[in-house]
C-alpha positions as CSV (number, residue, x, y, z in Angstrom):
1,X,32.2,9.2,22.4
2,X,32.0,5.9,20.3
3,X,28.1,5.6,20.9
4,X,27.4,9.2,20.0
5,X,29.5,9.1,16.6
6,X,27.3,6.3,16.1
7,X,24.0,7.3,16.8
8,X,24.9,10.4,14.9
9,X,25.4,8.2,11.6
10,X,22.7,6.2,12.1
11,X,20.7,9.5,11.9
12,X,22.8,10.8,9.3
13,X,22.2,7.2,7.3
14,X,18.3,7.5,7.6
15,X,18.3,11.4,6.2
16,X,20.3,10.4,3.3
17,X,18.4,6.9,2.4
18,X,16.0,7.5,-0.9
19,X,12.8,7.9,0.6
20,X,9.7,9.5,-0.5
21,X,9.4,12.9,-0.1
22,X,7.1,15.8,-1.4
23,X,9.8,17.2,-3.3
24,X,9.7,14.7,-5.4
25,X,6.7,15.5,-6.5
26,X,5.7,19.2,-8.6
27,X,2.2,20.4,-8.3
28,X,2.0,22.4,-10.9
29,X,2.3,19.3,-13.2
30,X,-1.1,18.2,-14.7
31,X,-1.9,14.9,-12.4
32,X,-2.4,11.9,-14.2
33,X,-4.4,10.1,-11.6
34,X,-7.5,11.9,-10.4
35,X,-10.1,11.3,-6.8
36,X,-13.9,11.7,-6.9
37,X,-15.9,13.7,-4.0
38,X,-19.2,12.1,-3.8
39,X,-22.4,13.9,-2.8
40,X,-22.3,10.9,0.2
41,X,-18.9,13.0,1.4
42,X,-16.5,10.3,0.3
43,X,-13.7,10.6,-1.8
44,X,-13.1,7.8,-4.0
45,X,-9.4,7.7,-5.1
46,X,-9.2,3.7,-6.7
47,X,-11.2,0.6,-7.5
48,X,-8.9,-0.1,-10.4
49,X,-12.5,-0.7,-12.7
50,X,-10.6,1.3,-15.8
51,X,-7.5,-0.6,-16.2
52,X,-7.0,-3.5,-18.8
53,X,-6.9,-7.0,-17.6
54,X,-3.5,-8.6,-16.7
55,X,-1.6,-4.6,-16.8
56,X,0.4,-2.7,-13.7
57,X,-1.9,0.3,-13.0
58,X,-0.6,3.0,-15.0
59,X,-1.7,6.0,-12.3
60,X,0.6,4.2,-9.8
61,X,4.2,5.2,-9.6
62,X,7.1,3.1,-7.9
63,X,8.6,3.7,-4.4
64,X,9.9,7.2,-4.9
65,X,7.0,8.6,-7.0
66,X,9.2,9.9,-10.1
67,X,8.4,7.2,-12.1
68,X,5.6,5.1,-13.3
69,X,6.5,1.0,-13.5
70,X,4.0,1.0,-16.2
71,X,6.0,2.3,-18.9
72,X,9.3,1.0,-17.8
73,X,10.6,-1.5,-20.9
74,X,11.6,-5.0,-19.6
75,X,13.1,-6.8,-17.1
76,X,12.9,-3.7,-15.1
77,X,8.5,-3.9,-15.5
78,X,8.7,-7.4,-14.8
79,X,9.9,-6.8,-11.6
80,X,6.8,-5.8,-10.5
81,X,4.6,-8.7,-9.7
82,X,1.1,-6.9,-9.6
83,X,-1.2,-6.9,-12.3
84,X,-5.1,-6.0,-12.9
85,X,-7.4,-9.6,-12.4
86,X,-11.0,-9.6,-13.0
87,X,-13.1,-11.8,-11.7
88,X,-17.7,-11.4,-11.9
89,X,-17.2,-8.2,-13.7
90,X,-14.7,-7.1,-10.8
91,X,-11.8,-5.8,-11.4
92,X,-8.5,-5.5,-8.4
93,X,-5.0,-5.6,-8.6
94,X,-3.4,-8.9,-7.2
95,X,0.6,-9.4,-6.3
96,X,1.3,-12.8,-6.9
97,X,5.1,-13.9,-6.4
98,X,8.1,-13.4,-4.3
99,X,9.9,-9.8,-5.4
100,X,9.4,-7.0,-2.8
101,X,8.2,-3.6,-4.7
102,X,6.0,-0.6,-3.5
103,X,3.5,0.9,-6.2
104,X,2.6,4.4,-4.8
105,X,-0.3,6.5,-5.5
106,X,0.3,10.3,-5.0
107,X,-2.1,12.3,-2.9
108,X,-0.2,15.5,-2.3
109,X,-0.9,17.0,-5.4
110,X,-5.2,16.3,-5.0
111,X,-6.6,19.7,-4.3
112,X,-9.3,19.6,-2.0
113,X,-8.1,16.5,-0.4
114,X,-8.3,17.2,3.8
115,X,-8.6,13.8,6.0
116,X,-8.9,16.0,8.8
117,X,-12.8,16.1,7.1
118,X,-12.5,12.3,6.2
119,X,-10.5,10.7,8.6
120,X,-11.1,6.7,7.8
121,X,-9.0,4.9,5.4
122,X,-11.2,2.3,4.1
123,X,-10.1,-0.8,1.9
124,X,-10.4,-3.9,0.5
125,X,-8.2,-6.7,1.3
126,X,-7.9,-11.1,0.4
127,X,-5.3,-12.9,1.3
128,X,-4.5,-16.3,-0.9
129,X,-1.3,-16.8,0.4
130,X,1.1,-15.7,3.3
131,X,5.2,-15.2,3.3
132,X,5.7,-18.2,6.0
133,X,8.1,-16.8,8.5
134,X,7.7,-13.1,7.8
135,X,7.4,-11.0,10.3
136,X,7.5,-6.9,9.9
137,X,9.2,-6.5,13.4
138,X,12.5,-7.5,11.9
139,X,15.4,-6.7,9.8
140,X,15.9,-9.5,8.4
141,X,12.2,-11.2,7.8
142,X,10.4,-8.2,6.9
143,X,7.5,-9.7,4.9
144,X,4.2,-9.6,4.9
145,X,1.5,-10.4,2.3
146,X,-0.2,-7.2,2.3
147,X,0.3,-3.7,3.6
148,X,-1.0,-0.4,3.0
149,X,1.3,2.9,3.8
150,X,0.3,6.7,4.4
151,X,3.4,8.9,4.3
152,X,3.4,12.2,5.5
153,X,5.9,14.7,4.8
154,X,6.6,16.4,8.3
155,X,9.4,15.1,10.2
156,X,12.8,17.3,9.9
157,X,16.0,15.4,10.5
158,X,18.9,18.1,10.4
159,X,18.4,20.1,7.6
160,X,16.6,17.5,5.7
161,X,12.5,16.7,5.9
162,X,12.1,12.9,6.5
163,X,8.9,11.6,5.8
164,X,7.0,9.5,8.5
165,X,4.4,7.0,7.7
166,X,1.9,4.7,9.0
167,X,2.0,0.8,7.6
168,X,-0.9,-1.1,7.9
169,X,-0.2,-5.1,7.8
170,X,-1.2,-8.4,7.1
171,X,0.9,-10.0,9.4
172,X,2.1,-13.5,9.0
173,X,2.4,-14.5,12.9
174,X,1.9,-11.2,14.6
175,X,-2.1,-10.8,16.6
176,X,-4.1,-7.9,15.3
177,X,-3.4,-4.8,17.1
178,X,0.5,-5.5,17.5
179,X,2.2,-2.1,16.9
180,X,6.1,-1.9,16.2
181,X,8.7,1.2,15.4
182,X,11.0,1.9,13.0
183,X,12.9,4.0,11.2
184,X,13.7,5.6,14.6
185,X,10.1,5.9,15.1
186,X,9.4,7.7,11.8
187,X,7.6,4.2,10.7
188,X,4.8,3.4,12.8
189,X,3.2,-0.5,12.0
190,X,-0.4,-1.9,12.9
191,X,-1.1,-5.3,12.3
192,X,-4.7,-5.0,11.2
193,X,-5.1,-8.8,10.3
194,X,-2.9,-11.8,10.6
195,X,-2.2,-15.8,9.7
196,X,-5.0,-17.7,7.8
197,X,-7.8,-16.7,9.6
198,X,-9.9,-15.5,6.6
199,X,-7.7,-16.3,4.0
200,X,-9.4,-16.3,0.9
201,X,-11.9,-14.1,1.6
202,X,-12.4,-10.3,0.5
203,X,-12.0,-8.2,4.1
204,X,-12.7,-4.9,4.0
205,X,-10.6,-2.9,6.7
206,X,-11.3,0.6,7.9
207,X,-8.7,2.8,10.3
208,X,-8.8,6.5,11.3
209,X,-5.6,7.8,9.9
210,X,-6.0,10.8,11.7
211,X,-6.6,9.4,15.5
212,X,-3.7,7.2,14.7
213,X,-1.3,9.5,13.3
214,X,-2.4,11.9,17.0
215,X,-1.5,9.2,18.8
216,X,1.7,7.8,17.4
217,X,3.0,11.4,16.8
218,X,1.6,13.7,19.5
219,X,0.3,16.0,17.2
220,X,-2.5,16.8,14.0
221,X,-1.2,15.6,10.7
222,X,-0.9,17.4,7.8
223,X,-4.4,17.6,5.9
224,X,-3.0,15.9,3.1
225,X,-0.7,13.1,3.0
226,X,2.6,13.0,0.0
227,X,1.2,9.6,-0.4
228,X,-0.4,6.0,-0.5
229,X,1.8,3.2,-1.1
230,X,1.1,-0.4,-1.0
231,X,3.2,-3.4,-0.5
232,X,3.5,-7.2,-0.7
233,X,5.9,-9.1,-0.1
234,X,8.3,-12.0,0.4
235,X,11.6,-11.9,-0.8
236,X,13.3,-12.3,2.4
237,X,11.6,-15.6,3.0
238,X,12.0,-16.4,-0.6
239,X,8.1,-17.8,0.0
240,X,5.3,-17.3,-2.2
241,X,2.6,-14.8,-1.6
242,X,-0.8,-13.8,-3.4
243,X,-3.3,-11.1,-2.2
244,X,-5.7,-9.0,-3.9
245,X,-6.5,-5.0,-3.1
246,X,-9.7,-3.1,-4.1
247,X,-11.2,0.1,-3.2
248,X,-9.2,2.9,-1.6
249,X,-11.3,5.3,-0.2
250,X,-11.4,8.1,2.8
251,X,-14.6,8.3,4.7
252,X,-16.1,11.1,7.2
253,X,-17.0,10.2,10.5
254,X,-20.7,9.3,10.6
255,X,-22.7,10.0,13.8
């Protein structure tokens, strides 16, 4: 009886944690950031080109997507170590420091948006520096020094929808193509690159969100996701980490 109680709370503890969920977000608001179809059948949703040097992305909202870190007054904006760097007429936002925080760009609000017609995630990573120690398989060393998230509103949990997501990782120890759970399974990880092989080099990474989803779920995901969140960091290490992202797009499958 013990164990049950428990597992019931455990479930009970997920459903009520703040996580991101489509109800946070209302449609009928006038969205602030936009995509772009292209005649080649890709939609382009950021390459951060119209931001000002040196500020947090103001079309990027924190974790829960009901407010923007942009406009918060300080220490709270501080907090949020990413900022727009340009370098040959480039521009790309960079996290440099220790402080864990998610900047999330909403996508359930983009009409016309349907991965099922461009399944592959494609974007650009470079790694400077890695959390040493980190490792997104545990508790208590969950860093890494880059990862991307799409979060899909489609589990139910009681009475409750409970988002599950895909994390894709720059691992600091684990191979690429480790896998973990979590979350009871509502978090599904990919290490997608890993250690200092490459490291300091612009990567670019592409990964069919679609097949994946099919095969860590059992079933077709929604055609649009709540969200796309990205993350760095390194706070349970308390090491330093630095990496650069560019160009979120979603790309059909070519023949």
């Amino acid at each position: 009886m013990k164990k049950i109680l428990l597992s019931i709370l455990g479930f009970l503890l997920i459903a009520i944690l703040p996580q991101i969920s489509s109800a946070q977000y209302d449609e009928d608001r006038e969205a602030i950031n936009s995509i772009t179809f292209g005649d080649d059948g890709v939609v382009y949703f950021e390459d951060f080109q119209h931001y000002d040097v040196g500020t947090i992305p103001n079309e990027w909202y924190n974790r829960d997507g009901d407010r923007i870190p942009a406009t918060y007054d300080e220490p709270l904006k501080s907090e949020y170590k990413y900022r727009i760097v340009e370098e040959n007429s480039r521009k790309f936002l960079r996290f440099e420091g220790v402080q864990a925080k998610h900047l999330n760009f909403p996508l359930i609000d983009k009409e016309g948006l349907d991965i099922h017609q461009n399944p592959i995630l494609k974007w650009d990573w470079r790694i400077h520096d890695i959390p040493e120690g980190g490792d997104e398989n545990s508790s208590r060393r969950n860093d890494v020094a880059a990862s991307v998230y799409v979060v899909f509103d489609t589990s139910r949990l009681f009475f409750q929808t409970v988002p599950v997501s895909i994390r894709y990782t720059w691992s600091s120890k684990h191979p690429v193509g480790s896998e973990f759970s979590k979350l009871r399974g509502r978090q599904r990880i990919i290490v997608v690159g890993t250690g200092k092989e490459g490291i300091g080099e612009w990567k670019t990474f592409e990964r069919n969100i679609v097949e994946d989803y099919e095969r860590f779920f059992g079933e077709k995901p929604p055609k649009r996701p709540i969200a796309l969140l990205i993350l760095s960091a390194s706070d349970d290490t308390q090491s330093f980490t630095k990496a650069d992202y560019d160009n979120f797009e979603l790309h059909p499958i070519r023949n």
